[in-house]
C-alpha positions as CSV (number, residue, x, y, z in Angstrom):
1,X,-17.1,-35.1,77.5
2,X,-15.5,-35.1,80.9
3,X,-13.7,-32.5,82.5
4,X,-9.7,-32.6,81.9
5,X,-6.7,-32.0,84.6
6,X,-3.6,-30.9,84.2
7,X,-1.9,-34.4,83.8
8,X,-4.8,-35.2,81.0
9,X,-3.6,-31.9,79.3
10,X,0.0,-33.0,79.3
11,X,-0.5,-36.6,78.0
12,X,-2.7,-35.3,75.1
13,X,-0.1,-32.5,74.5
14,X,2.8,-35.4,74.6
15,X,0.5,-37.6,72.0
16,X,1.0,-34.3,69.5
17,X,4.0,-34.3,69.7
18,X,5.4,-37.8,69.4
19,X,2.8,-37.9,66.6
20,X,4.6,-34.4,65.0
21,X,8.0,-36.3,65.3
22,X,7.1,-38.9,62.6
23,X,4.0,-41.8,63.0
24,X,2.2,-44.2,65.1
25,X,1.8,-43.3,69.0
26,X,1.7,-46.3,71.6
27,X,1.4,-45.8,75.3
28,X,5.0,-47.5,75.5
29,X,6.3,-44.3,73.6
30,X,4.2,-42.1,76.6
31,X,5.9,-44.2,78.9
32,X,9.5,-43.3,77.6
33,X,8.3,-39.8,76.3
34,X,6.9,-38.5,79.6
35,X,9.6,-40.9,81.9
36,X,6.7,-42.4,83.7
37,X,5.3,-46.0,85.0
38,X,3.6,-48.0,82.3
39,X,0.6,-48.7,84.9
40,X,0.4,-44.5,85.3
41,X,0.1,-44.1,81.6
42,X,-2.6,-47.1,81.0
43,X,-4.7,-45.6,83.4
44,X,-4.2,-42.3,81.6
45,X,-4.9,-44.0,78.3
46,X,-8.4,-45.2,80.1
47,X,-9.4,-42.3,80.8
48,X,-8.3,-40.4,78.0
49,X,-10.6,-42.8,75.9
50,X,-13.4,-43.0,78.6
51,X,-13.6,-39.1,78.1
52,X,-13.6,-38.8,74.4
53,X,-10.1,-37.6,73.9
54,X,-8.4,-39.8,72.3
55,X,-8.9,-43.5,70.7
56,X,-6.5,-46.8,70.3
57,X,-6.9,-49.0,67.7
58,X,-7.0,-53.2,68.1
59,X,-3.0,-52.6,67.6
60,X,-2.9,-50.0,70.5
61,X,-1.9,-47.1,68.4
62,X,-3.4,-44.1,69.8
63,X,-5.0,-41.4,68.4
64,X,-6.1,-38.2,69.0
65,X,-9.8,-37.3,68.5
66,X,-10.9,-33.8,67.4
67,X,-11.8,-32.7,71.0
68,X,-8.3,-34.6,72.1
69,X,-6.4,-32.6,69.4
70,X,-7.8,-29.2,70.0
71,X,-7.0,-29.3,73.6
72,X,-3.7,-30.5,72.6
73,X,-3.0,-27.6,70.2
74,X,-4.0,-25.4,72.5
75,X,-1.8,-26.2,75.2
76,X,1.2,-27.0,73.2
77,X,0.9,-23.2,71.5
78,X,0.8,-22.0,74.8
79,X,3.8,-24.1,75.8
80,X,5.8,-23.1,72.4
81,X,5.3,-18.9,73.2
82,X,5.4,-19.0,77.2
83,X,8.7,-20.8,76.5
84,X,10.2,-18.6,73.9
85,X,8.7,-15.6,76.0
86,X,10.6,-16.3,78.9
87,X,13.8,-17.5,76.8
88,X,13.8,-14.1,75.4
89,X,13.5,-12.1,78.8
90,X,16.8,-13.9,80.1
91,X,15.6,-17.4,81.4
92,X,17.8,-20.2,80.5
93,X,16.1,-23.2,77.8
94,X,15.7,-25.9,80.5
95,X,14.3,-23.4,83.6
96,X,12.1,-21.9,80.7
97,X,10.4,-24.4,79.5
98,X,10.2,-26.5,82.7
99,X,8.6,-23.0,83.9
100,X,6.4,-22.7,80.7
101,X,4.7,-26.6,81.4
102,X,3.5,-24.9,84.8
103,X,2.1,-21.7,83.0
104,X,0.4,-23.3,80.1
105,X,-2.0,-24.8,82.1
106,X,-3.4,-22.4,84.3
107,X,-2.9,-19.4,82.2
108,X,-6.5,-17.9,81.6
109,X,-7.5,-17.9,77.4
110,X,-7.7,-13.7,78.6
111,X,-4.2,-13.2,80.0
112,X,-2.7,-15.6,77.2
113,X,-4.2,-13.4,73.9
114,X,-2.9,-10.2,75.7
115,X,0.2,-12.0,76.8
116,X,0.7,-13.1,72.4
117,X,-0.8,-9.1,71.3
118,X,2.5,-8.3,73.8
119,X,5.1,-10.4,72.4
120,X,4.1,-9.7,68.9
121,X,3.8,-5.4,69.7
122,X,7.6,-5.9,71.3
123,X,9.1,-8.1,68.3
């Protein structure tokens, strides 16, 4: 399994959620999810299933593998707290979460835990 970027993290992430929101997951719905090219997102899709991440059926529905989904758990938990995090310390929705899709990904595993035992101490 290959190595995964930031922009791998947030296409796996947007699979999740389009998947949470009720069924089948084509790279047309990436396209309009994440407001990008549909060339940018069927290279994506290439390399997503290249690396293991995620598979598409004959149909081109798109699924997450095990590996894909973990990853995309991950960073989507770390996008729900960061965001509520800084809503709660003041920061408007938009600026928060906009903020929180920078944070999730370079945020170490370390920092993040202490950053939750925080949160959860305060509340």
């Amino acid at each position: 399994m290959s190595k995964l970027y930031e922009s791998g993290e947030n296409y796996l992430e947007t699979i999740l959620i389009l998947k949470s929101k009720g069924g089948d997951v084509r790279s047309i719905d990436i396209v309009r999810e994440m407001n990008l090219s549909k060339p940018s997102v069927s290279r994506a899709v290439g390399i997503l299933k290249n690396g293991g991440f995620i598979e598409v059926d004959k149909d081109g529905f798109i699924t997450l593998t095990d590996a894909g989904n973990e990853i995309a758990e991950r960073i989507y938990e770390r996008h729900k707290v960061l965001t509520d995090w800084l809503i709660g310390i003041g920061v408007d929705e938009k600026t928060a979460a906009e903020d929180a899709c920078k944070l999730e990904h370079d945020i170490s595993e370390i920092s993040f835990e202490k950053l939750k035992e925080h949160i959860r101490e305060k509340h």
